[in-house]
N, C-alpha and C positions, 0 to 999 in steps of 0.2 A: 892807236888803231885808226885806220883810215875810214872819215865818214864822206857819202858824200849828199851834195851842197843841193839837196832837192828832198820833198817830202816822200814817205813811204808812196807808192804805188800799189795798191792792191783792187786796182781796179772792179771786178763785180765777185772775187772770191774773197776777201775780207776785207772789213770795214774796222780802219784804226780809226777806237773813235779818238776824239780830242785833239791829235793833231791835223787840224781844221785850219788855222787863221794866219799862219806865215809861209809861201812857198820860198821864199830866199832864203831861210836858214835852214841847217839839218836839221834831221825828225830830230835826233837826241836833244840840241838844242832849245828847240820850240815844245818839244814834250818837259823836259826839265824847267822852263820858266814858263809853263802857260797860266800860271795864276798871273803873273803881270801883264802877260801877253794879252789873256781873254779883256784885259779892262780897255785898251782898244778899238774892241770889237763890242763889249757892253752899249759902251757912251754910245755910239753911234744908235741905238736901240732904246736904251731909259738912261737921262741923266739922272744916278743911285747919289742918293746923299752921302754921309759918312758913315753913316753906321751900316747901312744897305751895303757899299761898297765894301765895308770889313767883311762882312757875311757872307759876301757872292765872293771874293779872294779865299777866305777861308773853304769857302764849298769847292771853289776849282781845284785848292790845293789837296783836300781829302780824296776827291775826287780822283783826281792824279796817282795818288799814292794806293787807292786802292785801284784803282784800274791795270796800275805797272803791277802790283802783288798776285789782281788774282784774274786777270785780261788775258794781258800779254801772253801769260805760258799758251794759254787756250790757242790766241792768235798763231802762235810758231806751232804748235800741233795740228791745229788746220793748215797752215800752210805746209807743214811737210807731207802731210795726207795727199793735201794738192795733186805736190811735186810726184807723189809715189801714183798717182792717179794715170796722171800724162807721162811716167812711165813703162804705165803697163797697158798702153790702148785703152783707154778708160767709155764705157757705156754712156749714152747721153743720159739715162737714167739718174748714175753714178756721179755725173757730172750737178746735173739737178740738183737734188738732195744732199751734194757736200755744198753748192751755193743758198741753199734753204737754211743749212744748220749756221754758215758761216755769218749770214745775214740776222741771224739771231744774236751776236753781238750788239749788235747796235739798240737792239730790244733793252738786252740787259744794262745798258748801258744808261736809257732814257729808263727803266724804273727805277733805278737805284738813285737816280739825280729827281724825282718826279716829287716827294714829299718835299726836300730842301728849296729846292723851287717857288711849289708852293707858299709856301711859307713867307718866302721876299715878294711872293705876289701880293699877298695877305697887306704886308706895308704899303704898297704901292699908293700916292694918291693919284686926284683925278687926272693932274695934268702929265704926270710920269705916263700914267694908261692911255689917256690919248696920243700922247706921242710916240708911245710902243707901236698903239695900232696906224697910228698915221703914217711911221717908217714901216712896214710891213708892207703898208697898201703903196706905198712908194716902189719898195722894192720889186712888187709882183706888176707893179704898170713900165716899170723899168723892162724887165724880165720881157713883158709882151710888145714893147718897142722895139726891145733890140730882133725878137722875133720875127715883127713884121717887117722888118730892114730887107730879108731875105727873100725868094721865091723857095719854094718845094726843092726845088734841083740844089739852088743852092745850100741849103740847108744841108741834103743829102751829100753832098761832094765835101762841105767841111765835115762831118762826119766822116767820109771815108778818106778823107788827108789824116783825119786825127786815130781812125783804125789801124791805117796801114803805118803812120809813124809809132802807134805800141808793141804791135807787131814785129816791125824792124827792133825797135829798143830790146824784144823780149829773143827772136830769133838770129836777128842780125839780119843780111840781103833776102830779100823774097825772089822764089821763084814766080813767075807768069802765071804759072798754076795758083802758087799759093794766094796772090795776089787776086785771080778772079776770083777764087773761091772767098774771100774778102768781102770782095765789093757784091759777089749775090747776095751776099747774108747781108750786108747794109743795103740792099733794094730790097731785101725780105723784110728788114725791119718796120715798126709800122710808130710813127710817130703820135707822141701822148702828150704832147706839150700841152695841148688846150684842153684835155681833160686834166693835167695835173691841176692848172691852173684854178679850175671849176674846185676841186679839193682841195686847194690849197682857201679861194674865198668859203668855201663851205667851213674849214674849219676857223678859218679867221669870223666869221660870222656868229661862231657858237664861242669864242673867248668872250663877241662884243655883248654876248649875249650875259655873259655872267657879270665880265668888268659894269654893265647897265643897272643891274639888278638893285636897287637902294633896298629891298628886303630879303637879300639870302641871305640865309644863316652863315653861320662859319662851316659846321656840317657840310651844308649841300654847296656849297663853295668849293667846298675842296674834293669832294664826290665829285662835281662836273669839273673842275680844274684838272683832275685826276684821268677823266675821261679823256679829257682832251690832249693831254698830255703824251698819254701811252697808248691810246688806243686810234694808233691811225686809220688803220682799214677802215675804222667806224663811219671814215668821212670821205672813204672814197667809193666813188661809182661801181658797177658789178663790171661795166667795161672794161674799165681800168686794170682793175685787179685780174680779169683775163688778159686784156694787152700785157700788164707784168709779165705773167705768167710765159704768155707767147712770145715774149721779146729774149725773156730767157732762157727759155726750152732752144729757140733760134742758138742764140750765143754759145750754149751747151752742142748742140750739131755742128758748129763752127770748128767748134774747138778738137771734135772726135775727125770730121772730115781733116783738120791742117795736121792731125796729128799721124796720120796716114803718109803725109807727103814732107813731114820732115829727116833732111839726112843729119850725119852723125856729126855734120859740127853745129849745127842748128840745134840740136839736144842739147851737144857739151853747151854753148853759149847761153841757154833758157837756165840749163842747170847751175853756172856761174850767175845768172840775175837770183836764182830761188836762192843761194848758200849768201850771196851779198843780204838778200831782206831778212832773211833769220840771225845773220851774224848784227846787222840791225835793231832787230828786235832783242836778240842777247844782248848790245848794247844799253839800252833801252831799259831793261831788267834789271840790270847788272848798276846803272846809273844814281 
């Protein structure tokens, strides 16, 4: 069966978790060896000694096996919902609330890995912990470099080179129409980078809070480890969590307005990308 040579795509209506860390190889690929794969992407974050490293292989690999068993079916029944959605003129409502359940994946995804976790943190010593949090603080001063490289506009115009090329991927040629209606919704959009930012140190501030701690128990260790783990929202702004909101609601309008103006081979062609990600994901299952 023919795979091809790029990771799933499921842009803001499902989230596959776990294939994360290789875009050159197939999803099948890089889902079937991601325990070797993820140690790649570890090291850069904690050098695990040997027994750490059997433990976090071992968790990838369960991890994997229960994800494809009891994930995946979920993932291909959301996406055919999808699919049956933006066949039928679908509500922004509609649209909403299949992107609210679908992003619930990823939830269940980070509490079922959230005790095991724990647990290699538990081992951790001091100098693993500082180096965890010294690459983190790397990566989010990275993160705001490459940011301020840009002005506003630009920022806005790669954004709408990278709209309108998913769009093509998903329709094929755009009409004029379809294309301004594009670029409103990306000048509607309303950029969060610097509040993610602020939530991203806010939560990074409450790990350094507990890795500090020379008298937590084990208990309240793993309570606020716990916390911190699965409970994002906890550490983001009320802004934030509105701008989500409005960014999505936007995307949902998007999607009902192009859904207005596409013709009948622009259907067949979307319809050929949804039967390719499911035959995918049957892959995937099947593996």
């Amino acid at each position: 069966m023919h795979k091809k040579n790029n990771k799933l795509n499921f842009r803001n209506t499902l989230l596959v978790a776990l294939i994360v860390f290789l875009s050159g190889c197939s999803a099948t690929f890089t889902y079937n060896n991601i325990g070797w794969l993820s140690g790649f992407w570890i090291d850069d974050y904690i050098d695990l000694n040997k027994q750490q490293s059997k433990i976090m292989k071992s968790l990838v690999k369960d991890t994997r096996d229960w994800h494809r068993e009891s994930q995946l079916p979920l993932y291909k029944t959301d996406l055919i919902h999808l699919e049956t959605l933006l066949n039928n003129s679908p509500t922004e409502q509609a649209l909403i609330e299949h992107f609210n359940r679908s992003s619930g994946h990823w939830q269940t995804l980070v509490n079922h890995i959230a005790m095991p976790l724990i647990e290699v943190a538990k081992t951790l010593d001091d100098k693993q912990r500082t180096h965890l949090i010294s690459t983190i603080r790397d990566d989010m001063n990275e993160e705001q470099v490459e940011y301020n490289k840009q002005t506003d506009r630009e920022r806005s115009d790669s954004r709408l080179k990278k709209q309108i090329d998913t769009y093509k991927e998903w329709l094929g040629k755009l009409s004029k129409q379809q294309v301004t209606l594009i670029s409103i919704a990306n000048d509607n959009y309303v950029s969060r980078f610097n509040l993610w930012q602020s939530y991203k140190t806010t939560r990074l501030e409450a790990l350094i809070t507990v890795f500090d701690d020379p008298a937590i128990t084990p208990p309240v260790f793993e309570q606020n480890m716990m916390h911190i783990i699965t409970d994002r929202e906890a550490f983001m702004s009320d802004e934030l969590i509105a701008l989500n909101k409005q960014n999505r609601a936007q995307y949902a309008r998007l999607l009902v307005s192009l859904r207005e103006t596409l013709t009948a081979k622009q259907i067949e062609h979307a319809q050929d990308k949804f039967s390719d990600m499911i035959e995918e994901i049957d892959d995937l299952i099947a593996d």
